[in-house]
N, C-alpha and C positions, 0 to 999 in steps of 0.2 A: 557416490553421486547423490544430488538431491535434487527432488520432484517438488516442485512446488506448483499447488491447483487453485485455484482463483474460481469463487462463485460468491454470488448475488448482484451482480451487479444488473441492470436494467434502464426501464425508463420510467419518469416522475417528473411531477410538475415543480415550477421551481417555487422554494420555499420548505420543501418536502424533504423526508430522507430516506438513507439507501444504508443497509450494512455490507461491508464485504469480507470475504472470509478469505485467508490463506489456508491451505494444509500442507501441510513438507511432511516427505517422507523420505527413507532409504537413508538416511545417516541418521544417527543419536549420542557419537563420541564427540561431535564439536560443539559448542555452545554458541547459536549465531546470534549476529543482531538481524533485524526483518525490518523492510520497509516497504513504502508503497510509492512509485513514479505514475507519472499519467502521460500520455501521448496524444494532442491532438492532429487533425487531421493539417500535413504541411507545418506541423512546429517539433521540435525536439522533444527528445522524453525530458520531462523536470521533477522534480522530488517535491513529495509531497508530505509524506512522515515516516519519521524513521522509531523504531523502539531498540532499547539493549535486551541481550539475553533475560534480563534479570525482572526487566517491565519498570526498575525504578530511575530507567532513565528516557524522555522522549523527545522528539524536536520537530515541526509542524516547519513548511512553509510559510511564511506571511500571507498567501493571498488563501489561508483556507483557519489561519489560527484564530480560533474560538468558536468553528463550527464544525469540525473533525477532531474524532479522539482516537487515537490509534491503543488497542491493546492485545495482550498473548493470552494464550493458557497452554503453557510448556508441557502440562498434561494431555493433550491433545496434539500438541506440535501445530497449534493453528494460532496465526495473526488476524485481527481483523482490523476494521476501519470503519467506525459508526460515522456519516457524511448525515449533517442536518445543517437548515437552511440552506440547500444546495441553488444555485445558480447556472442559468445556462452556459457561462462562460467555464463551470466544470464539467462539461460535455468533453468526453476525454473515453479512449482507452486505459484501463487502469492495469497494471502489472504490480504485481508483490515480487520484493526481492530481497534474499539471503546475503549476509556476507560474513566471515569469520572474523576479519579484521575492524570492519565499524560502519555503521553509514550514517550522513546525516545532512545537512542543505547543501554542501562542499562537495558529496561524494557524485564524481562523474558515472554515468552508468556503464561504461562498459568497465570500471574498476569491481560491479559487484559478480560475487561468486555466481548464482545461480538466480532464474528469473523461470515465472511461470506463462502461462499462456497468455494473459488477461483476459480480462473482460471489459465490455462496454457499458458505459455507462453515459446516459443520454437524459439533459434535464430541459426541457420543455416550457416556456416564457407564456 
């Protein structure tokens, strides 16, 4: 199995930014891809960026591409999510989530392997 733990997340005025962090632990024989869904309050989870094992492949939602950069350090076994220019309509639960086989704007969320607690993330007008 894999633990995946989600921190930084917070609150910030909008225009402002937020990093968030993944860390997985308890497996190191699969090489996954990572990404990050959001959840707000009354809507579906929807994808927000995904990255490969490898960091040299990435893919961003439309409503967040060119102010979110999604990256790893397979050293660490941590993904993160640098969010600048943030907007209140990214007031959201954020989850990081594992998957062996691939994620990316297509991938429905109950296809991915493993998913962390989130954290909340609240941007302020």
């Amino acid at each position: 199995q894999v633990q995946l733990v989600e921190s930084g997340g917070g609150l910030v005025q909008a225009g402002g930014s937020l990093r968030l962090s993944c860390a997985a632990s308890g497996r190191t024989a699969s090489r996954y891809a990572m990404g990050w869904f959001r959840q707000a309050p009354g809507k579906e989870r929807e994808f927000v960026a995904a990255i490969s094992w490898s960091g040299g492949s990435t893919s961003y939602a439309d409503s967040v591409k060119g102010r979110f950069t999604i990256s790893r350090d397979n050293a660490k076994n941590t993904v993160y999510l640098q969010m600048n220019s943030l907007k209140p309509e990214d007031t959201a639960f954020y989850y990081c989530a594992a998957d062996s086989y691939g994620l990316g704007p297509s991938t429905p969320p109950d296809e991915c392997d493993y998913w962390g607690q989130g954290t909340q993330v609240t941007v302020s007008s």
